[in-house]
C-alpha positions as CSV (number, residue, x, y, z in Angstrom):
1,X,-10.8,-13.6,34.7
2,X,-9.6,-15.8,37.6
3,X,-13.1,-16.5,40.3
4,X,-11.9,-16.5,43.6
5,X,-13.9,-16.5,46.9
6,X,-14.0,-13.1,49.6
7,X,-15.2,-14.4,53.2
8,X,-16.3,-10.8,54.5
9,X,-17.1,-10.9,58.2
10,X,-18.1,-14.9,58.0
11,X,-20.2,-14.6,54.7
12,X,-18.8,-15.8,51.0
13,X,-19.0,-14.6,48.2
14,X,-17.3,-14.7,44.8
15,X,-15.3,-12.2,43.5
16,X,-12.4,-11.5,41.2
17,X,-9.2,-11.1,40.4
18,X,-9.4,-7.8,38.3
19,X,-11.5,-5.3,40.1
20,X,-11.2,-3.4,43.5
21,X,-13.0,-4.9,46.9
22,X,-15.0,-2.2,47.3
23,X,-17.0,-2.2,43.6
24,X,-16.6,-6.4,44.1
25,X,-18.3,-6.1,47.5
26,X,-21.0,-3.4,46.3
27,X,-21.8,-5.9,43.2
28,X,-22.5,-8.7,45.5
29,X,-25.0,-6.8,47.2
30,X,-23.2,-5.6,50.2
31,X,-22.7,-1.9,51.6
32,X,-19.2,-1.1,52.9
33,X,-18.5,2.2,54.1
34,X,-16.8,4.4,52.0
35,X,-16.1,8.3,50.7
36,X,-13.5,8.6,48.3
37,X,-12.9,5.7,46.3
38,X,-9.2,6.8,46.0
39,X,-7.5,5.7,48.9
40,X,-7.6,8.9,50.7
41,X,-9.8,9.1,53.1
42,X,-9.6,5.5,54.7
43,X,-13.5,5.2,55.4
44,X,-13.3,1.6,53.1
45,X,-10.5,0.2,55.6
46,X,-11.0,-3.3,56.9
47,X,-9.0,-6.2,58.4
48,X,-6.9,-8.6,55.6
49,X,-7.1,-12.1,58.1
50,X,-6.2,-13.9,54.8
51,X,-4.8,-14.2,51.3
52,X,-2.9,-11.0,49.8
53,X,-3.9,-7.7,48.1
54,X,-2.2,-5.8,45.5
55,X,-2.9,-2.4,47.0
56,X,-2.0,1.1,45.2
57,X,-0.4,4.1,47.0
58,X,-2.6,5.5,49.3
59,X,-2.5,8.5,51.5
60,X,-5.1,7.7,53.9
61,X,-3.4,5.5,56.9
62,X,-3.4,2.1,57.0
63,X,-2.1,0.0,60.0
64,X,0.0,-3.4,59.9
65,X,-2.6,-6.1,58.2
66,X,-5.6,-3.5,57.3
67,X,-6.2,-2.2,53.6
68,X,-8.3,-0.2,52.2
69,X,-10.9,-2.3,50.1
70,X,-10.6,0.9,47.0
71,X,-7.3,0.6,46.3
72,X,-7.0,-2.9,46.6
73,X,-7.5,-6.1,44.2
74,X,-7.3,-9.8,45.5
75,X,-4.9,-12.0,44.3
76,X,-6.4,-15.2,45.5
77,X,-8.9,-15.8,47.9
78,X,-9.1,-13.3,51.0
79,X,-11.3,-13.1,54.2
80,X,-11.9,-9.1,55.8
81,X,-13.3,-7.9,58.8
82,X,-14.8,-5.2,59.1
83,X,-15.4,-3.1,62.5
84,X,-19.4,-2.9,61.7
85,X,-21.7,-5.3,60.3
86,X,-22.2,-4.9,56.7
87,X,-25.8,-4.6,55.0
88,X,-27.0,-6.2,52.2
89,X,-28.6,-3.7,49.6
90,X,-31.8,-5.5,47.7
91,X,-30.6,-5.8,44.4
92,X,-32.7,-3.6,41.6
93,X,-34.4,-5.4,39.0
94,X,-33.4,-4.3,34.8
95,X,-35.9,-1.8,32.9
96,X,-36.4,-4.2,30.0
């Protein structure tokens, strides 16, 4: 697994190369708007200012430089933007 860093709206975080933005973004605590999880609907659409995406067929629109954080993996490092300000979801401690 290759660690690489996602600058989302001015905060970093670490992420990978393997998984999807969106499930990346949820782990690190943040909540991105989304519906489908399928590329679809385009709710998870955001700006790509930097780095590159390998991005599945979608059928929801996407304009020159968005993608939709579902359907898409980093390949390196990448900064987004979103339209809204993201939250941060307190993170649940484990049932031991």
């Amino acid at each position: 697994m290759s660690q690489i860093t996602i600058k989302v709206n001015g905060e970093m975080l670490v992420g990978n190369t393997h998984q999807p933005l969106l499930e990346q973004l949820e782990q690190s605590g943040l909540q991105p708007e989304f519906q489908c999880r399928n590329g679809v609907c385009g709710a998870c659409r955001c700006k790509l200012d930097k780095g590159t995406v390998s991005q599945q067929d979608t059928m929801a629109y996407v304009a020159a430089g968005e993608i939709l954080t579902c359907a898409s993996v980093p390949s390196g490092n990448v900064e987004l933007e979103f339209d809204y300000q993201l939250s941060f979801v307190a993170k649940k401690a484990a049932n031991l």
